[in-house]
N, C-alpha and C positions, 0 to 999 in steps of 0.2 A: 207024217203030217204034211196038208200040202200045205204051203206059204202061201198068202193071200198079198194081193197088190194094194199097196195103201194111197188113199188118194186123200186131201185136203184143203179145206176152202173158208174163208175169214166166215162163211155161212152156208145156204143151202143153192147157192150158184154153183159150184163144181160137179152138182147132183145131174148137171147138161154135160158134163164131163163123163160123170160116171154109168148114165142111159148109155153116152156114146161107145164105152169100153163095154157094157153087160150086152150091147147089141150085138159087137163084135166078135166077143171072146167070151160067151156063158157060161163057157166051162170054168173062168177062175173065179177066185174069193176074192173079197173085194171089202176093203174097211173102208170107211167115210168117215171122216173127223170133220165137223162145223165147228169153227171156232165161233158160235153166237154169241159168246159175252165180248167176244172183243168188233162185232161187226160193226161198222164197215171198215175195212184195211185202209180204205182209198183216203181218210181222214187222218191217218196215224203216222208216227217219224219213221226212217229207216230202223233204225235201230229197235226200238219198238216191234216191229213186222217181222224184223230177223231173231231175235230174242222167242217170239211166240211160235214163229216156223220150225226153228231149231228145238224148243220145245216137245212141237206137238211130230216132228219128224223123231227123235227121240223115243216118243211113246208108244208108234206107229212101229218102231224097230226090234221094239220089245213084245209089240203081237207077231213077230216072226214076218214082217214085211217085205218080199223080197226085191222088192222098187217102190219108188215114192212117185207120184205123180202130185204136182204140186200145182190142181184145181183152180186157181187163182190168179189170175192176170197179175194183179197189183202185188201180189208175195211173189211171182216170178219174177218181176222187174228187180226190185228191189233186193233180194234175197237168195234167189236159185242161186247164183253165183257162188253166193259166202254159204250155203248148204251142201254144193259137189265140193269144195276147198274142207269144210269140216268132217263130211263123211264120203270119205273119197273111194269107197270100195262099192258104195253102194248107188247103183242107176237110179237116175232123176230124170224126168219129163215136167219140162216146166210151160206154160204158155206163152206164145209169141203170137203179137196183131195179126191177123192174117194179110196183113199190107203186099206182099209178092205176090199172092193173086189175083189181089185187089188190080193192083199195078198192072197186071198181064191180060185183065181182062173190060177194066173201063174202056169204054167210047170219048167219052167227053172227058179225061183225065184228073178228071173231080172227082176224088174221094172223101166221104166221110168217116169218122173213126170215133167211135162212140166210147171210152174207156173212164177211168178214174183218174183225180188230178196225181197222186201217185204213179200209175202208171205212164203218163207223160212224160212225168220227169225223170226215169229210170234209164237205164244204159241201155236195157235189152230195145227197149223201144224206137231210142234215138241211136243203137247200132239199124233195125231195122230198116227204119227213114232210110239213113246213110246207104244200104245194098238194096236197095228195091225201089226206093223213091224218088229218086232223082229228074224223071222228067215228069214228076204227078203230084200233083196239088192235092195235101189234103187239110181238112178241117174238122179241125179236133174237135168235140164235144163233152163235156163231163155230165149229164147227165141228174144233178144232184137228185137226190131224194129216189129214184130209180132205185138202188138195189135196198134198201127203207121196205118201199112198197111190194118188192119180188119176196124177200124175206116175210113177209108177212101173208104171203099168195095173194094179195091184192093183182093180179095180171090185167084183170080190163076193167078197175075203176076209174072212176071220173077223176080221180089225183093222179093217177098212173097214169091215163091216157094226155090229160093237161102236162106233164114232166116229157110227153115223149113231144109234143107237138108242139114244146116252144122249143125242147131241142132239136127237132128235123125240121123244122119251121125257116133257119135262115141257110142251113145246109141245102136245102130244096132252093131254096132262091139262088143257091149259087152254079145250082146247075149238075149238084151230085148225080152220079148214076149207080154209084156203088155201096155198101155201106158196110165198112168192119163193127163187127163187135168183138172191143176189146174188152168183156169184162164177163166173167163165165155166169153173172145171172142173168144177162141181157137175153139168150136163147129164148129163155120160157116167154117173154115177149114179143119175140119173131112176127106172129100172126097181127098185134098192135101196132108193131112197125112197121109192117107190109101192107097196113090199109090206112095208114097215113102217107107213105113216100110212094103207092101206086106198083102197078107189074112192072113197071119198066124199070126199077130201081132193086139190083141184085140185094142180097142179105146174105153176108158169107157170117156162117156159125161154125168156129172153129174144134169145135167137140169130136169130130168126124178124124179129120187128122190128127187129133192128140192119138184116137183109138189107135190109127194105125200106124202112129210112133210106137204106143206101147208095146202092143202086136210084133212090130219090129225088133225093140227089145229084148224081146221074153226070148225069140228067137235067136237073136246073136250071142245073148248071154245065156242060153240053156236053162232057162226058166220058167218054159211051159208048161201049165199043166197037163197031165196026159190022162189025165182019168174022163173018162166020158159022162161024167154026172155034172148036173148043171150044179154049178160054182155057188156058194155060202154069200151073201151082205151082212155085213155086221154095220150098225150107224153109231155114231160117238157124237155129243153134243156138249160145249163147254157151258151150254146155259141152262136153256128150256128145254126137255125131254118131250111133250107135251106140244110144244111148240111144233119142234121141228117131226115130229111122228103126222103132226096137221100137214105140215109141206110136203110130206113125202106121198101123202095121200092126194094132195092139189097138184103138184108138177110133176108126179111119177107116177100116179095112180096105184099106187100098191102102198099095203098094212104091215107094217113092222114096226118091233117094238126099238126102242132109242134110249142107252147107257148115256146116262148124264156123270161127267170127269171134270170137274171145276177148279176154276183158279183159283190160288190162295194167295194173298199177298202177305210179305214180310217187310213192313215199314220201317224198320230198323234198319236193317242191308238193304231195303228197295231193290228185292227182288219177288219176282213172281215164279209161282210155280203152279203143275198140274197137279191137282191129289186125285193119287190112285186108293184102292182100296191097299195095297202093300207097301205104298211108298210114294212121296212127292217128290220130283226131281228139282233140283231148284236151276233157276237160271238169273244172270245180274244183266 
């Protein structure tokens, strides 16, 4: 059997992620797990984020997953960490700002960095600042209501458009040249973002290099596929089936059908769990 690379995202943002790996690497299999009932991460505690990562990394291990790539800005901050410490045999790829190239490559040393309040306040992030930041100015943005509207394939409504244009609105005054997107639904927006901040204002989409960390991966760890047929998607959804088969059709342009795996909660122990068809794993 071959092993399929599991990727996951508090929604259908990691699917910028996942374009990125099927571009690269067609030949492998590829599980998607939306966590939709619990979206947006960017609102929820650590603890919280890591409890549902660990979860849904769990579930991903039991479809034979041979790496994790963890879709999601705000659950990389937050949780990649306490994920390599619990399952320490198995390769992870987690997202990181792309602020080093940001850094390497503005003019006017103004960057903007468009992510979740989560993600700010996370280690990976403020390790980032700290190696790559040091003579550049950036200005954070969160965006609210933004991944709401992506989640929904709203991309160029008039709500969507209004959420982007008060957020690049005091960025632009400041003299940005650059613009991270730190939050993996931000991509499918690219084109709204670039005709509000103008040509002269780069847009770095970090999906490109996640591929070719995996890519790197698979290699060092002997975990390429080698069969020449193009690679299996399988989608997993905690909420809406229905929903997320509509997004897959809006931001990726292709029809496949979507296994809905739902939370269950125990109020008594206040713990949550995934229900499979054979079994729920619990977690506290």
């Amino acid at each position: 059997m071959v092993s399929p690379i599991g990727i996951f995202d508090s929604g259908v943002g990691g699917l910028s992620v996942l374009r990125a790996i099927r571009a690269l690497m067609p030949g492998e299999d590829l599980i998607y797990f939306g966590d939709q009932a619990h979206v947006p991460y960017g609102m929820r505690t650590i603890d919280q984020i890591r409890d549902f990562s660990e979860e849904i990394t769990k579930h991903l291990l039991k479809q034979q997953a041979k790496m994790i790539v963890v879709a999601c800005n705000t659950a990389s901050a937050v949780a990649l960490k306490y994920l390599r410490s619990r399952f320490p045999d198995v390769p992870f790829v987690g997202m990181e700002p792309a602020v080093k190239p940001a850094a390497e490559t503005t003019r006017s040393r103004k960057v903007g960095v468009l992510a979740t309040p989560a993600t700010f306040q996370g280690e990976l992030y403020a390790s980032v600042v700290e190696r790559f930041a040091k003579n550049v100015k950036l200005f954070p943005e969160t965006c609210p209501g933004l991944v709401t509207q992506i989640e929904k394939g709203e991309l160029d409504s008039q709500t969507t458009n209004a959420i982007l244009n008060k957020a690049l609105e005091p960025l632009l005054k400041e003299g940005i040249d650059t613009i991270v997107l730190g939050c993996t639904h931000y991509p499918f927006v690219i084109p709204q973002i670039k005709r509000i901040a103008g040509s002269r204002v780069r847009v770095i989409d970090p999906a490109p290099a996640i591929a070719r960390r995996v890519s790197s991966l698979l290699d060092s760890n002997r975990l390429r596929n080698q069969s020449d047929r193009i690679g299996r998607m399988r989608f997993i959804t905690s909420g809406d089936p229905v929903g997320m088969e509509s997004a897959l059709n809006k931001l990726l342009g292709i029809n496949a059908a979507v296994d809905s795996i739902p939370w269950i909660t125990n109020a008594e122990h206040n713990e949550t769990s995934l229900l499979t068809k054979n079994d729920a794993i619990s977690t506290s």
